[in-house]
C-alpha positions as CSV (number, residue, x, y, z in Angstrom):
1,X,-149.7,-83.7,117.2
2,X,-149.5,-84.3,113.5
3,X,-146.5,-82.5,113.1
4,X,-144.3,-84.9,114.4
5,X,-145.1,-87.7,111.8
6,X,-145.0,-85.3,108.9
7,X,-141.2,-83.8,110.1
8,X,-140.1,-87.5,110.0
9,X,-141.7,-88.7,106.8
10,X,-140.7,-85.1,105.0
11,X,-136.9,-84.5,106.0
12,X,-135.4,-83.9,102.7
13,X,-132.1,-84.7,104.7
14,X,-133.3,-88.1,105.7
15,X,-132.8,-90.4,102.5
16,X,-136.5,-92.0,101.9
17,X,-136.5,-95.7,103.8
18,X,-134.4,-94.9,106.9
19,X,-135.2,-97.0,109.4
20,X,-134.8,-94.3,112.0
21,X,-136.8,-91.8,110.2
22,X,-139.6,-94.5,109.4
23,X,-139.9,-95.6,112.9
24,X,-140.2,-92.7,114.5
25,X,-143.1,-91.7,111.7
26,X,-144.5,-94.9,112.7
27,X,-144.0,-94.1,116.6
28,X,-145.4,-90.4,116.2
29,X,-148.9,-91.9,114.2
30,X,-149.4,-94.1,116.8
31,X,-149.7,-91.6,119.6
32,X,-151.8,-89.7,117.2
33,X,-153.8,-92.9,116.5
34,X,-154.0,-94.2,120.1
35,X,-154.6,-91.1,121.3
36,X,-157.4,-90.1,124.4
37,X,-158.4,-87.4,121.9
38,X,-160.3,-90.0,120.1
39,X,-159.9,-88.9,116.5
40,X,-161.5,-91.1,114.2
41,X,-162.4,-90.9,110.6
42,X,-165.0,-88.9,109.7
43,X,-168.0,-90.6,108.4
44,X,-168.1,-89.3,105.0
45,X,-164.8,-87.8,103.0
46,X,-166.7,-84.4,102.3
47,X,-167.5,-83.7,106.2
48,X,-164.1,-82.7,107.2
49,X,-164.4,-79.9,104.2
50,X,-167.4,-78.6,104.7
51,X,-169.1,-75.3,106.6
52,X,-169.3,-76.9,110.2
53,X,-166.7,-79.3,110.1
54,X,-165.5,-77.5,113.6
55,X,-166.8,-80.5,114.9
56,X,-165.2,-83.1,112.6
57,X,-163.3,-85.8,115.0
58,X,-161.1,-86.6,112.0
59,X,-159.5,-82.6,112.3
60,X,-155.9,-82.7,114.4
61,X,-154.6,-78.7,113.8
62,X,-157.4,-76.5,112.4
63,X,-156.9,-72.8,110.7
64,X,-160.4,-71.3,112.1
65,X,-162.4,-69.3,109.8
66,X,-165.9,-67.8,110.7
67,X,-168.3,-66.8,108.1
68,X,-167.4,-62.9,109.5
69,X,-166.0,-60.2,107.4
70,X,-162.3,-60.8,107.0
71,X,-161.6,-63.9,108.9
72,X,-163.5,-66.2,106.9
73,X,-162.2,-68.7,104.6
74,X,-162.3,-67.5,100.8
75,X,-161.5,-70.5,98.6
76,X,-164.4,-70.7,96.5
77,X,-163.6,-67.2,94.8
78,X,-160.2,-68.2,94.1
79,X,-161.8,-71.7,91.7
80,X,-165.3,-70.9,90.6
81,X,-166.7,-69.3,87.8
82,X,-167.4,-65.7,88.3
83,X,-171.5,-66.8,87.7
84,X,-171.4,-69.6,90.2
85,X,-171.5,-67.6,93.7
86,X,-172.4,-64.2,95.3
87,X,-170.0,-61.9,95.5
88,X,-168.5,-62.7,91.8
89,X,-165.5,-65.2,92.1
90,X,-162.3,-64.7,90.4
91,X,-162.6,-67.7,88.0
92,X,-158.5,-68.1,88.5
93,X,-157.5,-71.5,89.4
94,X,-157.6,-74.8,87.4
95,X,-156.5,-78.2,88.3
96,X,-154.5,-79.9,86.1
97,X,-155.5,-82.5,83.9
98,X,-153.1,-85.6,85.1
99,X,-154.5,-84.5,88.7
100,X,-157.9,-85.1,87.4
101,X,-157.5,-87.8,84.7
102,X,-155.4,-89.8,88.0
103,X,-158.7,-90.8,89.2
104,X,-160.5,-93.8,89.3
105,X,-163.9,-92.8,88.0
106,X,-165.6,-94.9,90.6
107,X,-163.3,-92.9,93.0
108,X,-165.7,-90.6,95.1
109,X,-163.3,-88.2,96.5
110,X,-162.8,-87.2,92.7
111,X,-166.2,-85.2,93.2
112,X,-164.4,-82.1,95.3
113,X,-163.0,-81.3,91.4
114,X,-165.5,-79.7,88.9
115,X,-166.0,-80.6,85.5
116,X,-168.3,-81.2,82.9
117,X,-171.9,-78.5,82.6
118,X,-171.8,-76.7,85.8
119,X,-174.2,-75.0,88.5
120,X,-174.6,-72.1,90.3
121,X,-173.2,-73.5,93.9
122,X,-176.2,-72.0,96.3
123,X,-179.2,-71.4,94.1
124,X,-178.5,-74.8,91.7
125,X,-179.5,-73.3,88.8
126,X,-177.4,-74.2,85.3
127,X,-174.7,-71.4,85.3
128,X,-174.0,-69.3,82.0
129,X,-170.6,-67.8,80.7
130,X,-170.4,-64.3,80.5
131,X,-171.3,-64.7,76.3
132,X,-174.7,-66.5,78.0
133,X,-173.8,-70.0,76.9
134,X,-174.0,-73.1,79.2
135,X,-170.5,-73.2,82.0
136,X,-168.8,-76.2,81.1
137,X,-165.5,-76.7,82.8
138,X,-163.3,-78.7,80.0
139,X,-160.2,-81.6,81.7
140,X,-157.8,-79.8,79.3
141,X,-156.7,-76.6,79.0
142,X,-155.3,-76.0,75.2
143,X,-153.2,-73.0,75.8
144,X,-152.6,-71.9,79.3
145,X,-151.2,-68.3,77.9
146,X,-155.1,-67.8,76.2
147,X,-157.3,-70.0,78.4
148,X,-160.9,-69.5,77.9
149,X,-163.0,-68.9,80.8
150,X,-164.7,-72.2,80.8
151,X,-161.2,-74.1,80.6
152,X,-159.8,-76.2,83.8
153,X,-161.4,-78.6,86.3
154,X,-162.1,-76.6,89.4
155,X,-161.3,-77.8,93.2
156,X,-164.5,-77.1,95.3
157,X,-163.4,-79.2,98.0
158,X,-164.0,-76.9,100.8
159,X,-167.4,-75.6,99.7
160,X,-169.8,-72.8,100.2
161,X,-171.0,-72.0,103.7
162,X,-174.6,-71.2,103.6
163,X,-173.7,-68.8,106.0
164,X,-171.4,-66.8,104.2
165,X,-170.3,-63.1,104.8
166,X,-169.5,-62.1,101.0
167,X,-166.8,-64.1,100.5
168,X,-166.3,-65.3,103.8
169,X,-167.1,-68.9,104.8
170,X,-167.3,-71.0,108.0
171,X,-165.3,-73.9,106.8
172,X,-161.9,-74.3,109.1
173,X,-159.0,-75.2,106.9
174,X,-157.2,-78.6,108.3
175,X,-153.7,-78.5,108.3
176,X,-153.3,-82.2,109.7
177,X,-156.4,-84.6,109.9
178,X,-156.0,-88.8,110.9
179,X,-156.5,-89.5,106.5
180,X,-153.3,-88.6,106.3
181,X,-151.7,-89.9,109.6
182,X,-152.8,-93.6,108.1
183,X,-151.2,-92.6,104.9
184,X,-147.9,-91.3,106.9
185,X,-148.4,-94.6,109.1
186,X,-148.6,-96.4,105.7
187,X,-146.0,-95.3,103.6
188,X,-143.0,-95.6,106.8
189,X,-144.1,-99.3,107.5
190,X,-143.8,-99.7,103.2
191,X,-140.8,-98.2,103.1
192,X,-139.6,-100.5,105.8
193,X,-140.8,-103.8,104.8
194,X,-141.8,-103.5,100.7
195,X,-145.4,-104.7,100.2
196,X,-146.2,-104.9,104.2
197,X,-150.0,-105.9,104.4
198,X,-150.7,-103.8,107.1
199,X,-149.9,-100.3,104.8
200,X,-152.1,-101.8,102.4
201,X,-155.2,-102.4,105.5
202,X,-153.9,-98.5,106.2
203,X,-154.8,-97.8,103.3
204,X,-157.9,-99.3,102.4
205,X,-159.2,-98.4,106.1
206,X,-158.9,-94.9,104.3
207,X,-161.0,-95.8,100.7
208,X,-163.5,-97.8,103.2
209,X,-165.2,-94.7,105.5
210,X,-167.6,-95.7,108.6
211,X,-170.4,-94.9,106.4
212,X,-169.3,-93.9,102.4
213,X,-166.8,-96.5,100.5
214,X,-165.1,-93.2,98.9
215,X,-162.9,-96.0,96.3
216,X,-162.7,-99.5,95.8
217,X,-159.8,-101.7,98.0
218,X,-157.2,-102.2,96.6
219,X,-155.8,-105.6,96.2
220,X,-152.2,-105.3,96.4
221,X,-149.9,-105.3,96.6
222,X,-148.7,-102.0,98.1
223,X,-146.1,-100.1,96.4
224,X,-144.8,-96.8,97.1
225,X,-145.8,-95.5,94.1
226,X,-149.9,-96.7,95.0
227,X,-149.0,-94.8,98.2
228,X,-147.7,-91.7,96.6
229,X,-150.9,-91.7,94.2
230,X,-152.8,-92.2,97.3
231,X,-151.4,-89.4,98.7
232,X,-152.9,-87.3,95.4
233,X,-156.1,-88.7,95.6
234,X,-156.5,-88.2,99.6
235,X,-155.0,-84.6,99.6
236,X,-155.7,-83.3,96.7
237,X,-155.2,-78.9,97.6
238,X,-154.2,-79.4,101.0
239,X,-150.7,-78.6,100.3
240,X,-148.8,-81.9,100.4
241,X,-148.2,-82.2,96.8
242,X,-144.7,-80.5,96.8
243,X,-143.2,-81.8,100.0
244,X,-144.6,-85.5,98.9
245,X,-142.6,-85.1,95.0
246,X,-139.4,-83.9,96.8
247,X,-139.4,-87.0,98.8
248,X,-140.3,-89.1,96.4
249,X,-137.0,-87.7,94.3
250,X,-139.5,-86.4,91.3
251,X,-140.1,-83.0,92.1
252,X,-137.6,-81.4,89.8
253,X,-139.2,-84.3,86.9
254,X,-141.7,-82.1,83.8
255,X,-145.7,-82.2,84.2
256,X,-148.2,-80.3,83.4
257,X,-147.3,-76.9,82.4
258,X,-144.2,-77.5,84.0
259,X,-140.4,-78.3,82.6
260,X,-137.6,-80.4,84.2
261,X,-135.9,-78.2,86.5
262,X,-132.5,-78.3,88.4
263,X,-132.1,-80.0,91.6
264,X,-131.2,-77.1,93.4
265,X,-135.0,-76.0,93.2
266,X,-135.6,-77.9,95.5
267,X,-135.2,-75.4,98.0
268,X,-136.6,-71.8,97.2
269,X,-134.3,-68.7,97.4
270,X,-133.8,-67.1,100.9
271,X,-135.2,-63.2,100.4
272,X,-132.6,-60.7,99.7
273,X,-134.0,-58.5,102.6
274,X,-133.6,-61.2,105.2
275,X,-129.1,-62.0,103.8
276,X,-129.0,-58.1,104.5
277,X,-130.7,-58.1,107.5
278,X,-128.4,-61.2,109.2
279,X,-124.8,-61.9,107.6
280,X,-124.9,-65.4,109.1
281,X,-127.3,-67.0,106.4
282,X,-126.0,-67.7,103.2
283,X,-128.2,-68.2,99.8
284,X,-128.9,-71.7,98.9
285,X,-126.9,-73.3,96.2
286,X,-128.2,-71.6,92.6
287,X,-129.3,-68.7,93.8
Protein backbone atom coordinates (compact mmCIF):
# COMPACT_ATOMS: atom_id res chain seq x y z
CA UNK A 1 0.00 0.00 0.00
CA UNK A 2 2.66 2.61 0.43
CA UNK A 3 3.73 2.44 -2.92
CA UNK A 4 1.08 4.28 -4.30
CA UNK A 5 1.68 7.56 -2.46
CA UNK A 6 5.41 7.38 -3.02
CA UNK A 7 4.87 6.83 -7.20
CA UNK A 8 2.73 10.07 -7.02
CA UNK A 9 4.88 12.26 -4.77
CA UNK A 10 8.25 10.90 -6.75
CA UNK A 11 7.39 11.07 -10.56
CA UNK A 12 10.19 12.97 -11.88
CA UNK A 13 7.80 13.59 -14.89
CA UNK A 14 5.22 15.21 -12.73
CA UNK A 15 6.46 18.89 -12.17
CA UNK A 16 6.47 19.29 -8.04
CA UNK A 17 2.87 20.99 -7.03
CA UNK A 18 0.57 19.30 -9.54
CA UNK A 19 -2.61 19.23 -8.40
CA UNK A 20 -3.33 15.87 -9.88
CA UNK A 21 -0.18 14.29 -8.73
CA UNK A 22 -0.74 15.89 -5.08
CA UNK A 23 -4.20 14.73 -4.81
CA UNK A 24 -3.84 11.52 -5.62
CA UNK A 25 -0.70 11.34 -2.94
CA UNK A 26 -3.15 12.76 -0.67
CA UNK A 27 -5.94 10.05 -1.84
CA UNK A 28 -3.42 7.03 -1.65
CA UNK A 29 -2.22 8.10 2.33
CA UNK A 30 -5.51 8.27 3.21
CA UNK A 31 -6.44 4.66 2.38
CA UNK A 32 -3.15 3.85 3.99
CA UNK A 33 -4.08 6.00 7.02
CA UNK A 34 -7.74 4.87 7.28
CA UNK A 35 -6.95 1.66 6.67
CA UNK A 36 -8.60 -1.74 8.62
CA UNK A 37 -4.94 -2.74 8.91
CA UNK A 38 -4.69 -0.30 11.83
CA UNK A 39 -1.16 1.00 11.38
CA UNK A 40 -0.35 3.38 13.82
CA UNK A 41 2.80 4.95 14.92
CA UNK A 42 4.95 3.15 16.89
CA UNK A 43 5.37 4.19 20.33
CA UNK A 44 8.98 5.02 20.38
CA UNK A 45 11.06 6.15 17.03
CA UNK A 46 13.72 3.33 17.74
CA UNK A 47 11.00 0.33 17.88
CA UNK A 48 10.38 0.13 14.19
CA UNK A 49 14.50 -0.41 13.84
CA UNK A 50 15.16 -2.68 16.18
CA UNK A 51 15.61 -6.80 16.49
CA UNK A 52 11.74 -7.73 16.87
CA UNK A 53 10.21 -4.91 15.23
CA UNK A 54 8.20 -7.87 13.16
CA UNK A 55 5.61 -6.79 15.26
CA UNK A 56 5.85 -3.02 14.86
CA UNK A 57 2.13 -1.62 13.69
CA UNK A 58 3.95 1.38 12.18
CA UNK A 59 5.75 -1.27 9.33
CA UNK A 60 3.57 -1.28 5.82
CA UNK A 61 6.12 -3.48 3.28
CA UNK A 62 8.85 -5.29 5.37
CA UNK A 63 12.26 -7.06 3.80
CA UNK A 64 12.37 -10.07 6.45
CA UNK A 65 15.55 -10.96 7.91
CA UNK A 66 16.10 -13.73 10.56
CA UNK A 67 19.00 -13.83 12.77
CA UNK A 68 19.95 -17.26 10.48
CA UNK A 69 23.04 -17.74 8.46
CA UNK A 70 22.67 -15.78 5.30
CA UNK A 71 19.21 -14.27 5.49
CA UNK A 72 19.81 -12.02 8.16
CA UNK A 73 20.20 -8.42 8.01
CA UNK A 74 23.99 -7.22 8.15
CA UNK A 75 23.96 -3.43 8.60
CA UNK A 76 25.97 -3.05 11.55
CA UNK A 77 29.20 -4.52 9.86
CA UNK A 78 28.85 -2.16 7.01
CA UNK A 79 29.03 1.20 9.95
CA UNK A 80 30.73 0.15 13.06
CA UNK A 81 34.13 -0.02 14.09
CA UNK A 82 35.80 -3.17 13.55
CA UNK A 83 36.13 -3.44 17.75
CA UNK A 84 32.49 -2.61 18.41
CA UNK A 85 30.77 -6.15 17.52
CA UNK A 86 31.42 -9.92 17.04
CA UNK A 87 32.33 -10.99 14.02
CA UNK A 88 34.73 -7.80 13.18
CA UNK A 89 32.81 -5.13 11.20
CA UNK A 90 34.09 -3.46 8.27
CA UNK A 91 34.43 0.05 9.73
CA UNK A 92 33.26 1.40 5.96
CA UNK A 93 30.57 3.79 6.08
CA UNK A 94 30.34 7.36 7.44
CA UNK A 95 27.63 9.84 7.44
CA UNK A 96 28.25 13.00 6.38
CA UNK A 97 28.61 15.92 8.41
CA UNK A 98 25.69 18.35 7.01
CA UNK A 99 23.45 15.06 7.67
CA UNK A 100 24.66 15.13 11.16
CA UNK A 101 25.24 18.80 11.95
CA UNK A 102 21.25 19.17 10.35
CA UNK A 103 20.01 18.12 13.60
CA UNK A 104 18.48 19.83 16.32
CA UNK A 105 20.49 18.64 19.27
CA UNK A 106 17.36 18.21 21.26
CA UNK A 107 16.25 16.08 18.22
CA UNK A 108 16.11 12.39 19.55
CA UNK A 109 16.00 10.55 16.30
CA UNK A 110 19.59 12.10 15.93
CA UNK A 111 20.74 9.21 18.37
CA UNK A 112 20.57 6.28 15.50
CA UNK A 113 24.00 8.31 14.29
CA UNK A 114 27.20 7.67 16.37
CA UNK A 115 29.62 10.16 17.42
CA UNK A 116 31.63 11.25 20.05
CA UNK A 117 33.77 8.21 22.54
CA UNK A 118 32.21 5.05 21.57
CA UNK A 119 31.20 1.46 22.99
CA UNK A 120 31.37 -1.88 22.25
CA UNK A 121 27.52 -2.35 21.03
CA UNK A 122 26.64 -5.87 23.09
CA UNK A 123 29.15 -6.00 25.95
CA UNK A 124 29.17 -1.92 26.62
CA UNK A 125 32.49 -1.75 27.36
CA UNK A 126 34.58 1.64 26.10
CA UNK A 127 35.89 0.45 22.55
CA UNK A 128 39.72 0.88 21.51
CA UNK A 129 41.16 1.61 17.96
CA UNK A 130 43.35 -0.88 16.70
CA UNK A 131 46.63 1.47 18.11
CA UNK A 132 44.66 0.77 21.64
CA UNK A 133 43.48 4.34 22.10
CA UNK A 134 39.84 5.26 23.11
CA UNK A 135 37.13 4.96 19.52
CA UNK A 136 36.00 8.37 19.02
CA UNK A 137 33.89 8.85 15.92
CA UNK A 138 34.81 12.68 14.82
CA UNK A 139 31.50 14.86 12.72
CA UNK A 140 34.23 15.69 10.14
CA UNK A 141 36.13 13.72 8.06
CA UNK A 142 39.48 15.92 6.87
CA UNK A 143 40.44 14.01 3.89
CA UNK A 144 38.10 11.40 2.63
CA UNK A 145 41.05 9.94 0.29
CA UNK A 146 43.16 9.24 3.92
CA UNK A 147 40.44 8.93 6.52
CA UNK A 148 41.47 7.59 9.70
CA UNK A 149 39.64 4.88 11.20
CA UNK A 150 38.04 6.78 13.91
CA UNK A 151 36.71 9.47 11.28
CA UNK A 152 32.79 9.73 10.36
CA UNK A 153 29.58 9.65 12.41
CA UNK A 154 28.22 6.17 12.04
CA UNK A 155 24.34 5.22 11.39
CA UNK A 156 23.38 2.41 13.88
CA UNK A 157 19.80 2.84 13.32
CA UNK A 158 18.91 -0.67 12.84
CA UNK A 159 20.93 -2.11 15.68
CA UNK A 160 22.34 -5.31 17.01
CA UNK A 161 20.04 -8.31 17.44
CA UNK A 162 20.98 -10.02 20.54
CA UNK A 163 20.27 -12.94 18.71
CA UNK A 164 22.61 -12.66 16.11
CA UNK A 165 24.01 -15.48 13.77
CA UNK A 166 27.66 -13.78 13.01
CA UNK A 167 26.61 -11.08 11.23
CA UNK A 168 23.13 -11.91 10.80
CA UNK A 169 20.45 -9.94 12.71
CA UNK A 170 16.65 -10.29 13.18
CA UNK A 171 15.74 -6.73 12.42
CA UNK A 172 13.26 -6.58 9.19
CA UNK A 173 14.21 -3.71 6.93
CA UNK A 174 10.99 -1.38 6.28
CA UNK A 175 10.67 -0.27 2.98
CA UNK A 176 7.46 1.90 3.67
CA UNK A 177 6.25 2.54 7.37
CA UNK A 178 3.05 5.33 8.30
CA UNK A 179 6.29 8.12 9.42
CA UNK A 180 6.62 8.64 6.08
CA UNK A 181 2.96 8.35 4.69
CA UNK A 182 2.30 11.62 7.10
CA UNK A 183 5.31 13.17 5.64
CA UNK A 184 4.00 12.12 1.90
CA UNK A 185 0.43 13.27 3.26
CA UNK A 186 2.19 16.47 4.39
CA UNK A 187 4.24 17.64 1.74
CA UNK A 188 1.15 17.10 -1.27
CA UNK A 189 -1.39 19.08 0.96
CA UNK A 190 1.92 21.98 1.22
CA UNK A 191 2.44 21.81 -2.06
CA UNK A 192 -1.17 22.46 -2.75
CA UNK A 193 -2.06 25.12 -0.46
CA UNK A 194 1.59 26.87 0.81
CA UNK A 195 1.70 26.90 4.65
CA UNK A 196 -1.56 24.56 5.12
CA UNK A 197 -1.90 23.95 8.92
CA UNK A 198 -2.85 20.60 8.65
CA UNK A 199 0.92 19.52 7.00
CA UNK A 200 2.31 21.29 9.80
CA UNK A 201 -0.27 18.92 12.56
CA UNK A 202 1.20 16.06 10.00
CA UNK A 203 4.15 16.85 10.83
CA UNK A 204 4.30 17.48 14.39
CA UNK A 205 1.97 14.30 14.94
CA UNK A 206 5.41 12.69 13.69
CA UNK A 207 8.03 14.76 16.33
CA UNK A 208 5.09 14.02 19.05
CA UNK A 209 5.15 9.87 19.36
CA UNK A 210 2.33 8.03 21.62
CA UNK A 211 4.95 7.78 24.19
CA UNK A 212 8.57 9.61 23.31
CA UNK A 213 8.45 13.46 22.01
CA UNK A 214 11.41 12.44 19.46
CA UNK A 215 11.75 16.76 18.55
CA UNK A 216 10.18 19.68 19.61
CA UNK A 217 6.85 21.13 17.36
CA UNK A 218 7.36 23.14 15.24
CA UNK A 219 5.70 26.38 15.15
CA UNK A 220 5.28 27.28 11.65
CA UNK A 221 4.80 27.90 9.43
CA UNK A 222 5.37 24.91 7.08
CA UNK A 223 7.52 25.31 4.20
CA UNK A 224 8.65 22.83 1.75
CA UNK A 225 11.99 23.20 2.63
CA UNK A 226 10.96 22.24 6.71
CA UNK A 227 9.32 19.32 4.98
CA UNK A 228 12.22 18.33 2.88
CA UNK A 229 14.53 18.57 6.06
CA UNK A 230 11.94 16.61 7.80
CA UNK A 231 12.19 14.10 5.35
CA UNK A 232 16.26 13.87 6.41
CA UNK A 233 15.67 13.87 9.90
CA UNK A 234 12.69 11.09 9.69
CA UNK A 235 14.54 8.86 7.07
CA UNK A 236 17.71 9.24 7.57
CA UNK A 237 19.35 5.57 5.57
CA UNK A 238 16.24 4.32 4.41
CA UNK A 239 16.89 5.28 0.97
CA UNK A 240 14.70 8.33 0.29
CA UNK A 241 17.39 10.83 0.15
CA UNK A 242 18.03 10.67 -3.70
CA UNK A 243 14.51 10.42 -5.00
CA UNK A 244 13.49 13.32 -2.33
CA UNK A 245 16.64 15.90 -3.94
CA UNK A 246 15.48 14.99 -7.57
CA UNK A 247 12.16 16.20 -6.68
CA UNK A 248 13.05 18.88 -4.96
CA UNK A 249 15.18 20.13 -8.22
CA UNK A 250 18.64 19.97 -6.09
CA UNK A 251 19.97 16.72 -6.74
CA UNK A 252 22.49 17.66 -9.39
CA UNK A 253 23.43 20.94 -6.55
CA UNK A 254 27.41 20.22 -4.66
CA UNK A 255 27.46 18.73 -0.88
CA UNK A 256 29.47 16.90 0.87
CA UNK A 257 32.15 15.24 -1.02
CA UNK A 258 30.11 15.71 -3.84
CA UNK A 259 30.39 18.39 -7.07
CA UNK A 260 27.64 20.04 -9.10
CA UNK A 261 26.80 17.65 -11.66
CA UNK A 262 24.83 17.75 -14.98
CA UNK A 263 21.21 17.36 -15.11
CA UNK A 264 21.21 14.45 -17.13
CA UNK A 265 22.42 12.53 -13.93
CA UNK A 266 19.54 12.49 -12.95
CA UNK A 267 18.79 9.23 -14.43
CA UNK A 268 21.65 6.56 -14.22
CA UNK A 269 23.00 4.83 -17.41
CA UNK A 270 20.91 1.76 -18.80
CA UNK A 271 23.72 -1.35 -18.73
CA UNK A 272 25.36 -1.98 -21.88
CA UNK A 273 24.40 -5.69 -21.61
CA UNK A 274 20.71 -5.09 -21.35
CA UNK A 275 20.89 -2.14 -25.11
CA UNK A 276 22.49 -5.51 -26.67
CA UNK A 277 20.25 -7.74 -25.30
CA UNK A 278 16.87 -5.58 -26.62
CA UNK A 279 17.32 -2.97 -29.59
CA UNK A 280 14.11 -1.18 -28.49
CA UNK A 281 15.75 0.72 -25.46
CA UNK A 282 17.79 3.51 -26.13
CA UNK A 283 20.56 5.11 -23.57
CA UNK A 284 19.45 8.07 -21.66
CA UNK A 285 20.54 11.39 -22.77
CA UNK A 286 24.61 11.70 -21.73
CA UNK A 287 25.37 8.50 -21.76
Amino acid sequence: MGVSPTAYNSCTTVQIGSQNACQAAIAAANNILNSSAGYQLADSFAQSFRAGNATSKENILVIKFAPVADIGLNFVMRSLHYNQYTPTPWNGFAILAETYNAFDAADRRRNVILQGPQNNVETGAPAKDRAGNPLVFTINIADETQATEGEGPRLYKWPADAKHVAQNNGNDYAWFRLGEILLIKAEALNELTPGDPTALALVNQLRARPKETVAPALAGPITRDLILQERRFELTGEAKRRQDLIRHGKYTQAWGYKPASAAFRVLLPIPQKQLDANPMLTQNPGY
